[in-house]
C-alpha positions in Angstrom: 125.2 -149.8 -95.6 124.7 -147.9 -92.3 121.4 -148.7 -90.4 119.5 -145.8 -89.8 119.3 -144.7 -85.8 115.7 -144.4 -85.2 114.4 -142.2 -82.9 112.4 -143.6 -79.6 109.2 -141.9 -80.8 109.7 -143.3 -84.5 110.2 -147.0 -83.1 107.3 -146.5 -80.8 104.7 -145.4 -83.8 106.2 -148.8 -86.2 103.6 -151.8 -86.1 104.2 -154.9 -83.9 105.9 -156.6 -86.8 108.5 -153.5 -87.9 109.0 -153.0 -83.8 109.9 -157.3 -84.1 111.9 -156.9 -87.1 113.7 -153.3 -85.7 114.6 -155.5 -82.5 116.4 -158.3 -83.9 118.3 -155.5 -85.9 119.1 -153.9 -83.1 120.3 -157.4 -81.4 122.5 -158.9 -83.8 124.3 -155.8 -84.3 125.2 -154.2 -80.8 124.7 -158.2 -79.0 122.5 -157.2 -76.0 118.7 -157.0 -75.6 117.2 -155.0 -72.6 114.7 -155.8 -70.4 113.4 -154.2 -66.5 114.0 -155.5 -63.3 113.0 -154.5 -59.5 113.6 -156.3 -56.2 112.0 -158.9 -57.1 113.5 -159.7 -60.5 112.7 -159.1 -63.6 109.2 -157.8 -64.5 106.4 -159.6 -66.0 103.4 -158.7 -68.1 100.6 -160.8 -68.3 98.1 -161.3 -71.4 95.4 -163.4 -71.2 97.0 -166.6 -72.2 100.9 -165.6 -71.5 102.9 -164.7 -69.0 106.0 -162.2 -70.7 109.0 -160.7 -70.0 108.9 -157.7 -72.2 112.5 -157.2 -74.2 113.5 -154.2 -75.6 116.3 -153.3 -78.6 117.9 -150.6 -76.3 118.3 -149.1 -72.9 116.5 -146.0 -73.3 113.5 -147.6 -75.1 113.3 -149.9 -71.6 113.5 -146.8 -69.2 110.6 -145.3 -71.4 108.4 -148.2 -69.7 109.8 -147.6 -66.5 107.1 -145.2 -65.0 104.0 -144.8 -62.8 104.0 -148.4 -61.3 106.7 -149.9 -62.6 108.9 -146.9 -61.4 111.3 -148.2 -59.4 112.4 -150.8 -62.1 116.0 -150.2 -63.1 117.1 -151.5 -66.8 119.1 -154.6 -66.8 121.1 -155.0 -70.1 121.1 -159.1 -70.7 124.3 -159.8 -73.3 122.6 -162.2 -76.2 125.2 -165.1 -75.5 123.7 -165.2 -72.0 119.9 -164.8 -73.5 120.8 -167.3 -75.8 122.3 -170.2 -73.5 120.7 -169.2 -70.1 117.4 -166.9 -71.1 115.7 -169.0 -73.3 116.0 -172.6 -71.9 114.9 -171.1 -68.2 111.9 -169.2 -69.7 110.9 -172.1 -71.7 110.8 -174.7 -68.5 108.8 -171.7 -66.4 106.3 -171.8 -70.0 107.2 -167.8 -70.3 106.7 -166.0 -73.4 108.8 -162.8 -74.4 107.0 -159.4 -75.2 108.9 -158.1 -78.6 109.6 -154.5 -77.4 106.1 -153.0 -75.9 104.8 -149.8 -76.1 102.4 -147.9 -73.8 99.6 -148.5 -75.9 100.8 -152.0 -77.0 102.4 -154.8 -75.5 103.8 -155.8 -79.3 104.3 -159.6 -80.3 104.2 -162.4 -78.1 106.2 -165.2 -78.9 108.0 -168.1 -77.2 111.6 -167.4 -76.4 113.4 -170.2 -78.9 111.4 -167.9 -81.8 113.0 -164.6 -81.2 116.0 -166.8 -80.6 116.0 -168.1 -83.9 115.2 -165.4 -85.4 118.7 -163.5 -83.5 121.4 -166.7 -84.1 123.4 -166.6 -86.7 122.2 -169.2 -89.0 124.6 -172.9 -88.6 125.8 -174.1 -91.3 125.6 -178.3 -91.2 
């Protein structure tokens, strides 16, 4: 069953959830999520509880962020084995959250990185 290639503007209009859901799709079968860096490291956005590093299921839909002030940011492609054993344990001891692919108009959802995590491991069998 071949996974239909959505265009930037479709996964842009899907709700938080579907833009969640299209994500870990997206991860588990190409192994790479996608976030933006600058000089100064990656990029953060702020809520008012959270501090985020917005992820995104693929390169171009992290570019399409990459405007006005966050121009200079270049894409940096992060392979899941390294989110998975050097990502998520570093953003859980600074207390960072990870923005499920934003959108201009919406920063998506906001969960803690072991969630989205979970949610991209392939189950272990005990």
């Amino acid at each position: 069953m071949s996974k239909t290639v959505k265009t930037l503007a479709e996964t842009a209009a899907m709700t938080p959830e579907a833009r969640y859901d299209y994500l870990v799709e997206q991860v588990k079968e190409h192994k790479v999520l996608w976030t933006l860096q600058d000089q100064d490291g990656c990029v953060m956005l702020t809520t008012e509880e959270e501090d985020c590093i917005p992820m995104w299921p693929t390169e171009e839909a992290a570019e399409s962020w990459a405007v006005d002030e966050w121009s200079d940011c270049q894409t940096l492609a992060i392979p899941f084995d390294e989110f998975h054993e050097r990502w998520v344990p570093g953003m859980e001891d600074d207390d960072l959250f990870v923005a499920v692919f934003p959108v201009l108009d919406d920063l998506g959802v906001v969960i803690p990185p072991y969630e989205l995590d979970q949610r991209l491991a392939p189950k272990q069998s005990h």
